[in-house]
N, C-alpha and C positions, 0 to 999 in steps of 0.2 A: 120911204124907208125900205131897205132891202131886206128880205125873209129868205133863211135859205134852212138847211136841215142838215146838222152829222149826226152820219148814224155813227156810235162809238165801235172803235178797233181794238181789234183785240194787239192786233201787232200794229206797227208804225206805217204811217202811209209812202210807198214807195216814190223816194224823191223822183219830180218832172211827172207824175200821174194825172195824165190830163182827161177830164173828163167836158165834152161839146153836149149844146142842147138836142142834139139828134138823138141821145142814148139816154134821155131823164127818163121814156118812160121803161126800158130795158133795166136800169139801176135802178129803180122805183121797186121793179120785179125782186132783181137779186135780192133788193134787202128783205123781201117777203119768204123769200128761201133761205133766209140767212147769211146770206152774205157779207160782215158788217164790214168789209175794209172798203168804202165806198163812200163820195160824197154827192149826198143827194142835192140835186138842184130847182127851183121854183120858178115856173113859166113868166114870175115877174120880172125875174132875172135878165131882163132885157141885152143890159148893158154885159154880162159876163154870160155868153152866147158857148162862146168857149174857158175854160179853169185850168191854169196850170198849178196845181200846189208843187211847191218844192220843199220834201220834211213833213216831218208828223206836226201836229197839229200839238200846239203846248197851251197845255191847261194853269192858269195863272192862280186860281181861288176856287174853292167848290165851297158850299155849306147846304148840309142835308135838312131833311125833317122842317122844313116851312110850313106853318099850320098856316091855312086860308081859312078865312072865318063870316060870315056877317056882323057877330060882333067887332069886327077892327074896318067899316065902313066910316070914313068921315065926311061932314057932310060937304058938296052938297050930295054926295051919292047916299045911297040907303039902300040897307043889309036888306040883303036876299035870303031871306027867313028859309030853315028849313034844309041848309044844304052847305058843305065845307069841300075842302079840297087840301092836299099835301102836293109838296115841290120840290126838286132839290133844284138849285141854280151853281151855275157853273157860267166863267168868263177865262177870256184867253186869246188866243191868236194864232194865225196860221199866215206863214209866207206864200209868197205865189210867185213863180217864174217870171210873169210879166209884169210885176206892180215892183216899184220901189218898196210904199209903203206895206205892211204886212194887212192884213184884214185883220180887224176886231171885231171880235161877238161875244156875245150870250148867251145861255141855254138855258132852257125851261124843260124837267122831265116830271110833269106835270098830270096830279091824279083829279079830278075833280067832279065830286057827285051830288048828285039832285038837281043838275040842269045841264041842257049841252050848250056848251060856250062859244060864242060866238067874237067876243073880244076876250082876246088875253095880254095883256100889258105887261112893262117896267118902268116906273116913274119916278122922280127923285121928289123926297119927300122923309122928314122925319117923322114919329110913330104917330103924330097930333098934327101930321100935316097933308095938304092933297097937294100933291106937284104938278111937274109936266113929265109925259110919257114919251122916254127916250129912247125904247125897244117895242116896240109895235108885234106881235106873233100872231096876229088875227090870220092874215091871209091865208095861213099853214093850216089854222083847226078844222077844215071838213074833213070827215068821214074819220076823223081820230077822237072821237070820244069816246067814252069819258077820260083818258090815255091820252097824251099830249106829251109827244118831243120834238122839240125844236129848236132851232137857232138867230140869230137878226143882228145882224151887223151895226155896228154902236160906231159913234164918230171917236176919235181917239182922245180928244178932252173926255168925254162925256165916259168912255168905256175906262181911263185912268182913274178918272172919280168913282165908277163903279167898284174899282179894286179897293181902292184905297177907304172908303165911305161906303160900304154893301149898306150898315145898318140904315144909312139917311136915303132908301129908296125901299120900294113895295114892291109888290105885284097885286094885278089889280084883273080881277076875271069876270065877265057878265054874260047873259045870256044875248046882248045886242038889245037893237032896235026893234017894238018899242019899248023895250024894256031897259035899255042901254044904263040907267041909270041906279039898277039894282045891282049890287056887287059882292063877291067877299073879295077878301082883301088879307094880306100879310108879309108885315115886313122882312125883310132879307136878311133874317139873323138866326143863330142858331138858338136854340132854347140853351138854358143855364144850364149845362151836366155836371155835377160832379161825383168821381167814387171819392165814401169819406172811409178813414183809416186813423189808427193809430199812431202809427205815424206820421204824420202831417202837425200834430197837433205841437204848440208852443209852450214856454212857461209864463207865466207860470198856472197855465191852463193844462197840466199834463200829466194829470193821474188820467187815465184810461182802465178801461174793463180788456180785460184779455178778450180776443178773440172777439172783438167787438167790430163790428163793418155794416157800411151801408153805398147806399145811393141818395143823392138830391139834385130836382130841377127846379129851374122857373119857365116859367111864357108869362110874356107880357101880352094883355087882353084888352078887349075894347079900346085900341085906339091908343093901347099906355094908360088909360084911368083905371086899370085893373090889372092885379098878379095874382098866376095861380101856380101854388106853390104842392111839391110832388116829392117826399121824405120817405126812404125805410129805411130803420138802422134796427140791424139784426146783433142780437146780444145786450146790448144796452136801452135802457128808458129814459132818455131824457125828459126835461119840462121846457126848454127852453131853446128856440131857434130864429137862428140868425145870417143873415148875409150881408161880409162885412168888405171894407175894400183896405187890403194888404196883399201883398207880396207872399210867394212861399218860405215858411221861418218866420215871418215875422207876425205881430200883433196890429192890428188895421183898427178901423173905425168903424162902429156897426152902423149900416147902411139902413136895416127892413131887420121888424123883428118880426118872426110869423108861428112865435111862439103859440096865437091864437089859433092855428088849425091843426092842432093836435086831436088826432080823434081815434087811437086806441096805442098801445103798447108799443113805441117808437116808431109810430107812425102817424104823419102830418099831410096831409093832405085839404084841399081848400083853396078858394080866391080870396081876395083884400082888395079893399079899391085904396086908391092914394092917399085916399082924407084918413083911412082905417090906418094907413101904415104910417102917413104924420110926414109925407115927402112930396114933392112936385114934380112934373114931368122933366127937370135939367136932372134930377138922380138917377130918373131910368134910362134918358140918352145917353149920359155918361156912360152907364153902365153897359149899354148894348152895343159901344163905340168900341171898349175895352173890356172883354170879359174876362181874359185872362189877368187881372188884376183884382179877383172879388174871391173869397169863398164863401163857404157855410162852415157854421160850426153850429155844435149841441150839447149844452152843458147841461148834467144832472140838477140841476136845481138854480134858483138867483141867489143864494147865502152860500156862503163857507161851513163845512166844505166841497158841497155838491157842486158850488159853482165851478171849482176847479176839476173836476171831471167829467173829460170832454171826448167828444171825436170830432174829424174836420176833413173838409175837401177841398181843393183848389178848384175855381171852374173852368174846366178846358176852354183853351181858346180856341176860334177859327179855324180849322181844318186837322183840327185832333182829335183821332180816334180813341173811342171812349166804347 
């Protein structure tokens, strides 16, 4: 598998910029000067000796904030106690003068502490699953830790399925050999954001508190057998919370009540494992397949009339600024 490195541009890469293996380790420099309109290249790079890009480089999908964890290890690897990591991952493509087809890749801009990594992966695989590793970054991580950017050229099936399916693959990080088998791990999805509001809220759920606003998320933990759920609504005291799957305007289906991690003054905070919240793992892949179809809501109480005094958020979907 090919490894190679963009460093990001601030402006677009001047079409026909070719960049030969005589000058990696000269570009190596500039981008240590700052340099970023540059594409760094990797001595494994046999085969692309010389690179003609033609055109900036188009970014297809980005999704920020990947928690890496040991808790989301499935077997047969086992959690590397003691040590987490954050991602953002980024897919896309870049033409090149000499190739019909266009290059595909992926990117890893990748934090990771309490050990230096010696493998870092992409592997397709849903939240309760260990796949196969279809983006490889190992050869790129010396002398870049705990900081990790990089790129790996994906086959064009495989890198389509990336776009289309982020949530049914991982990433997968270890310290190597022999330890190869210790990991954290975290799938390629964003956590559940929503800002909730007044207006958002439906009937006949739609008395509101003036001035009433918050925030809510989820991560999904251990592998999908655990949610932890992250609530502040300022203004208002609810009893009761929920994430349900509808549309914006409309009235949905409650999905997870997490009513139980209420622990002060409209604020909910806490995990639930699956057995607690009374669902199976096809409610949470659903859900992290399509999040822009889910919200939260908070009603004042379970009777009338609190029930019906509410606030609510829709969960941004994939690559919405929140």
């Amino acid at each position: 598998m090919k490894i190679f490195s963009l460093v990001l541009s601030i402006a677009a890469m001047a079409s026909g910029q070719r960049i030969g293996a005589a000058q990696e380790q000269k570009h190596r420099r500039t981008q240590a000067d700052g340099n970023t309109n540059v594409l760094e290249m990797y001595n494994d790079l046999t085969s692309y000796d010389e690179i003609c890009v033609d055109g900036p480089r188009i970014i297809e999908r980005k999704i920020p904030y990947i928690k890496l964890t040991p808790e989301n290890a499935i077997e047969p690897d086992i959690p590397l106690s003691y040590t987490f990591g954050a991602a953002t991952w980024t897919v896309g493509y870049q033409k090149l003068c000499d190739r019909d087809e266009p290059l595909h890749f992926t990117c890893l801009d990748a934090n990771l502490q309490g050990f230096v990594p010696e493998i870092l992966q992409i592997a397709n695989g849903k939240i309760n699953e260990v796949g196969r590793t279809i983006a490889d970054f190992s050869p790129a991580l010396s002398n870049r830790e705990p900081r990790f950017f990089g790129c790996a050229e994906v086959l064009e099936d495989e890198w389509l399925d990336l776009i289309r399916n982020p949530d049914e693959h991982y990433i997968r990080a270890s310290p190597g050999p022999p330890a190869g088998d210790y990991v954290i791990r975290g799938q390629i999805w964003q956590a559940f954001p929503a800002l909730l509001s007044n207006d958002q809220v439906v009937a006949p759920f739609d008395t509101t508190i003036e001035g009433a606003s918050g925030r809510a998320r989820i991560n999904v933990e251990e592998g999908g057998n655990r949610i932890f759920f992250d609530a502040t609504i300022d203004g208002f005291d609810p009893e009761v919370a929920k994430v349900s799957r509808g549309d914006e305007g409309e009235n949905g289906v409650i999905v997870l009540n997490f009513s139980d991690t209420k622990i002060g003054e409209g604020r909910f905070l806490g995990s639930m494992t699956l057995e607690e919240l009374d669902v199976d793992h096809q409610v949470i892949i659903e859900m992290i397949a399509d999040p822009g179809l889910y919200y939260f809501s908070f009603q004042g109480g379970t009777t009338a009339p609190e029930a019906f005094t509410s606030i609510r958020g829709q969960v941004y979907p994939y690559n919405a600024d929140w």
